[in-house]
N, C-alpha and C positions, 0 to 999 in steps of 0.2 A: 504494500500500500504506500503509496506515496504521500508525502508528509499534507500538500493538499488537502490528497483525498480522504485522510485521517482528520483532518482540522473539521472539513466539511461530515466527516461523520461521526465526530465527537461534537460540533453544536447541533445538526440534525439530532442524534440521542436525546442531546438536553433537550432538546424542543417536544419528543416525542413524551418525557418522563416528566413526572409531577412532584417526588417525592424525593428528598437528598438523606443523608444521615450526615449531621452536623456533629464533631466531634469534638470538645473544647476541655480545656484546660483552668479549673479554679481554684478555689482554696480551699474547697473539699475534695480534689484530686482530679483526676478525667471522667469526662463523661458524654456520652454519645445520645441523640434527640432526633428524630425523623420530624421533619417540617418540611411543607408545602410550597414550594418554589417556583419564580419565574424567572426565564431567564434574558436576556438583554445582551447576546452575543453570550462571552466568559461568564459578565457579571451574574450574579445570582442573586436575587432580594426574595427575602422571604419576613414572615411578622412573628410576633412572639408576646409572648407575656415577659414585663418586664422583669418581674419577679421570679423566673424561669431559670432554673439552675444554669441552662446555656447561655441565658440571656445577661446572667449576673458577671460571667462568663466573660460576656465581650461585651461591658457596659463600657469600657476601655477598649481602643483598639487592640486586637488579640492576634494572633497566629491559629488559625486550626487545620482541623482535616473535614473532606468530605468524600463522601461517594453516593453515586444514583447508581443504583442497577434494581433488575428485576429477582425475581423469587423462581432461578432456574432450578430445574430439575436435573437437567444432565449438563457434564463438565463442558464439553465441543459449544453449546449451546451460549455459554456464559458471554454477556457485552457490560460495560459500565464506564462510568468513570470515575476515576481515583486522582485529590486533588489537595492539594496545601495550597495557602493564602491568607489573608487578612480578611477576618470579619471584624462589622462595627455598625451602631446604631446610625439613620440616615433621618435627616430634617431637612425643610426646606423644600426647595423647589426639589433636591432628586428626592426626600418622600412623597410629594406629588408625582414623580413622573414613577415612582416603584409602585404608588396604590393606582394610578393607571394601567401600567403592565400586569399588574395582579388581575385588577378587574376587569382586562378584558379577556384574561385567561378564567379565571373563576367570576362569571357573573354574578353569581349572589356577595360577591365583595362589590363589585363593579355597579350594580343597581340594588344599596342599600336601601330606597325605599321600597322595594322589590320582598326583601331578606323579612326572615322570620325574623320577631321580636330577641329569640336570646341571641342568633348570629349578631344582631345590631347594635345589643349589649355588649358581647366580647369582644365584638370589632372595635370600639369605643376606650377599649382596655389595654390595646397591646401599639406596642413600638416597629417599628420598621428596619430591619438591617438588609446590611452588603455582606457579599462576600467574593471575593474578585482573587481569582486564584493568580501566586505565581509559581506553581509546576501544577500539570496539568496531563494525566497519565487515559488514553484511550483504551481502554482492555478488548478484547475481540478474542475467544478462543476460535472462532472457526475459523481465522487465518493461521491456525494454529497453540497446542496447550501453552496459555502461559503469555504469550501473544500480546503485548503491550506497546502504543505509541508515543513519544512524550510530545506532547501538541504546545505549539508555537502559538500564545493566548492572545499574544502582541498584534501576530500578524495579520 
């Protein structure tokens, strides 16, 4: 695969995928949290409860890990991506344009007066992060086991 065509099918993936595992680092040790993400090329924005073990996490610019993949059954089968970078909470105009991109991927974010009464309440609750990797690992077993691309996020 050419490095390309690896970039193009490591943001195609993200684009197909909804859910990351967000891996962070605090003063109660490591810890790992599946949230709901949209992505923006590399960048990834996702919301949280501020009071969120992960969120307390990277109330501070932080360093973590993430990965998207699916729930394979067989090894040849397996795709994902495996990622380090910088999370951190977003205000301003880019948390306008992150609750944009969220809502036009999940609509019931997107036409809150649409959304049930408790989504409108927890939407009302939580903060908004980034997380903009810089390595950025394309996994693909059926180009072969083990099968990994390091994709160029810049480019």
């Amino acid at each position: 695969m050419t490095a390309a065509t690896a970039r193009e099918a490591a943001l195609a993936y993200l684009q197909a995928h909804h859910v990351m595992t967000l891996a962070t680092h605090g003063s109660d040790g490591p810890w790992a949290a599946a949230v709901f993400y949209v992505s923006d090329g590399f960048t990834l924005y996702f919301l949280s409860a501020p009071a969120s073990r992960h969120a307390t996490a990277i109330a501070a610019p932080a360093r973590v890990a993430i990965t998207v993949q699916e729930d394979y059954a067989d090894w040849p089968q397996i795709k994902g991506i495996q990622a380090e970078g910088l999370a951190c909470e977003v205000s301003g105009d880019e948390e306008k344009r992150a609750r944009r991109l969220y809502g036009d991927r999940y609509p019931v974010v997107g036409k809150l007066a649409l959304a049930p009464a408790a989504i409108v309440k927890a939407l009302a609750k939580v903060r908004w992060y980034r997380f903009v990797p810089e390595r950025l690992y394309f996994i693909d077993n059926s180009a072969g086991f083990g099968h990994r691309d390091e994709i160029d996020c810049a480019g």
